[in-house]
BAFITI-591858 format. One record per residue (C-alpha): residue in three letters; x, y, z. Coordinates in Angstrom, 2 decimals. Layout:
# BAFITI-591858
(ALA,(X,Y,Z)),
...
***
This chain:
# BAFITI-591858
(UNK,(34.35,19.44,-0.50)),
(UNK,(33.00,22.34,1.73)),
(UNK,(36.36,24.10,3.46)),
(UNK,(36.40,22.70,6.65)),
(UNK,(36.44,25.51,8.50)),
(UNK,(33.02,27.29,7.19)),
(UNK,(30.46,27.01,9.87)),
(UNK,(26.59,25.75,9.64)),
(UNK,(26.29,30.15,9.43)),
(UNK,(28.62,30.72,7.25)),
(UNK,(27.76,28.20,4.40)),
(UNK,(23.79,28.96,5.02)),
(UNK,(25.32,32.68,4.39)),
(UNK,(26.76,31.69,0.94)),
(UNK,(24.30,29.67,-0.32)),
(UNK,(21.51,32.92,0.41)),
(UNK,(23.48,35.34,-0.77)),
(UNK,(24.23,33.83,-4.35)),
(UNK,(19.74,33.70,-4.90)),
(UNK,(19.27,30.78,-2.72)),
(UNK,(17.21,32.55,-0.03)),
(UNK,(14.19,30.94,0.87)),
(UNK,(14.71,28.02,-1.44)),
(UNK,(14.91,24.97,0.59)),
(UNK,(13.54,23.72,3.87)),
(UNK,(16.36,21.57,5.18)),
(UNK,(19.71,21.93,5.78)),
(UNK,(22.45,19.73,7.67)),
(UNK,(26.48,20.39,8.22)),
(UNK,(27.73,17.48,9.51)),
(UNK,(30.71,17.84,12.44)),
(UNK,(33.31,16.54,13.57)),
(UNK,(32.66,17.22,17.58)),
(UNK,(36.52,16.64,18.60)),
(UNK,(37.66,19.29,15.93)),
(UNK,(34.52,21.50,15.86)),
(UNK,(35.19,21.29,11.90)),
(UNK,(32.50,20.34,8.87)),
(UNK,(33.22,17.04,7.42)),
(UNK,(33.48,18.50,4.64)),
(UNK,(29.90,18.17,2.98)),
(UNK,(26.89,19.16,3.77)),
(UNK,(22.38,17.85,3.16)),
(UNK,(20.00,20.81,1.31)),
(UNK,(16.61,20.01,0.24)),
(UNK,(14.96,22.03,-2.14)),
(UNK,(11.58,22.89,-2.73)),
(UNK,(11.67,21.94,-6.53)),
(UNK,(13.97,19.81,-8.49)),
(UNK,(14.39,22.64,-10.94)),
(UNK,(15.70,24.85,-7.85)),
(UNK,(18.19,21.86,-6.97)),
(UNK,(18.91,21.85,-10.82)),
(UNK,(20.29,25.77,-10.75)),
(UNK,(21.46,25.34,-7.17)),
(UNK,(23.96,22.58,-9.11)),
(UNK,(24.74,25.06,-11.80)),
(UNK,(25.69,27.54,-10.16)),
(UNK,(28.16,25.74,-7.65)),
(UNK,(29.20,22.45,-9.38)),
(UNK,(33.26,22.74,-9.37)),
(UNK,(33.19,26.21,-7.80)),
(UNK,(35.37,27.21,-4.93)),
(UNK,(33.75,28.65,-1.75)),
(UNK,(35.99,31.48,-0.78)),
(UNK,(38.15,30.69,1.83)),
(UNK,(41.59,32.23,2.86)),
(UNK,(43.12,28.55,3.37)),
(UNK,(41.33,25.98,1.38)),
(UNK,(41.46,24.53,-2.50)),
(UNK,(38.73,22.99,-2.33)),
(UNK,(36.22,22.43,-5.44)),
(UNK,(33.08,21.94,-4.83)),
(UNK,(31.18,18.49,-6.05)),
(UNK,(27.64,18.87,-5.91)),
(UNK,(25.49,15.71,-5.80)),
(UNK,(21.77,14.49,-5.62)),
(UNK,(21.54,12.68,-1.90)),
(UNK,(20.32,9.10,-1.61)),
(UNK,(17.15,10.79,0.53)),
(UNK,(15.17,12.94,-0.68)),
(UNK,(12.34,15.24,0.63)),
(UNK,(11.60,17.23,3.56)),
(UNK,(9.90,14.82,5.75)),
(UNK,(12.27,12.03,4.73)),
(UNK,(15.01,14.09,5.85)),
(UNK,(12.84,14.79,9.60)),
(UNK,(12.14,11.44,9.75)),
(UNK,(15.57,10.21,9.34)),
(UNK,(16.85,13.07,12.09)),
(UNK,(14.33,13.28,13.93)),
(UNK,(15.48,10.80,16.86)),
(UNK,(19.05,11.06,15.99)),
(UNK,(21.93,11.61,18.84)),
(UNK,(22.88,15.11,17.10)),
(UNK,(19.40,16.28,17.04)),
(UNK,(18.90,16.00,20.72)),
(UNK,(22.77,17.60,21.51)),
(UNK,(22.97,21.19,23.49)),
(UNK,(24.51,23.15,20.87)),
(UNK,(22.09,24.01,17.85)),
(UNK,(24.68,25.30,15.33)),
(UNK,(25.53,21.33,14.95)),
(UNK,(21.87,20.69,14.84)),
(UNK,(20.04,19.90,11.15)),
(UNK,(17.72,22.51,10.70)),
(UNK,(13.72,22.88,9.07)),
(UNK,(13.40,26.03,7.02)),
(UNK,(9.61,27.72,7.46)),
(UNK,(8.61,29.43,3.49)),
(UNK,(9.61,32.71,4.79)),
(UNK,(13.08,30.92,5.75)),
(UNK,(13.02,31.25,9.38)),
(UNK,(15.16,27.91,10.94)),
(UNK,(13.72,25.66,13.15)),
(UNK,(15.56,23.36,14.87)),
(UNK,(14.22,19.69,14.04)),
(UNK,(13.84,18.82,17.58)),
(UNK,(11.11,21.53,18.26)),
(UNK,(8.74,20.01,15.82)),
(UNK,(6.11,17.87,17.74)),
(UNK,(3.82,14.71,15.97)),
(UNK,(4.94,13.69,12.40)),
(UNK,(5.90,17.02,10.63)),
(UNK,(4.19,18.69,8.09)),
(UNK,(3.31,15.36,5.48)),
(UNK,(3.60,17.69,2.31)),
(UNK,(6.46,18.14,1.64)),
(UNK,(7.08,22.17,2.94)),
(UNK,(8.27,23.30,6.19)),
(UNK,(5.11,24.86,8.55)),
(UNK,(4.42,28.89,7.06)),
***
């Protein structure tokens, strides 16, 4: 239930600035391309459950703030989990390969620097953790 108007920046924006920086090493806004808007829900992968755990704490029937939406939050545990699982599953998808990255899923290094998923070359880092 992500307002539809918040972009890929935006949301990454809220979920840093409430202790989430550097916390996860994927994250994925779906779009709708006709109306440039979210669908409404968005992919994170944390590095530990327990970080998931407080992640759903802190923003389980909360409202992002937006000038124009109600929307409450409803944070759930995806059917995939893990970093590579995630790459895997993106990696030769149609919006991985599109022009615009701000649509593209994104890798997260430890130091939380983005990487788009279609820069990574061979099968991704097998542990688990973005590259350093």
């Amino acid at each position: 239930n992500i307002p539809t108007k918040f972009t890929q920046s935006t949301l990454l924006e809220v979920i840093n600035t409430h202790g989430f920086s550097c916390t996860y090493d994927f994250f994925y806004l779906p779009i709708d391309f006709r109306s440039e808007k979210n669908l409404g829900y968005a992919f994170v992968n944390f590095n530990t459950p327990q970080l998931a755990q407080a992640f759903k704490r802190d923003f389980h029937h909360k409202k992002l703030k937006s000038l124009t939406s109600r929307k409450v939050l409803e944070i759930t545990y995806a059917r995939l989990q893990g970093l590579q699982a995630n790459i895997d599953l993106f990696r030769s998808s149609a919006v991985t390969s599109m022009a615009l990255p701000q649509y593209k899923p994104l890798v997260f290094t430890k130091a939380g620097v983005p990487v788009p998923i279609s820069s990574l070359v061979g099968g991704g880092n097998r542990q688990g953790n973005a590259a350093p």
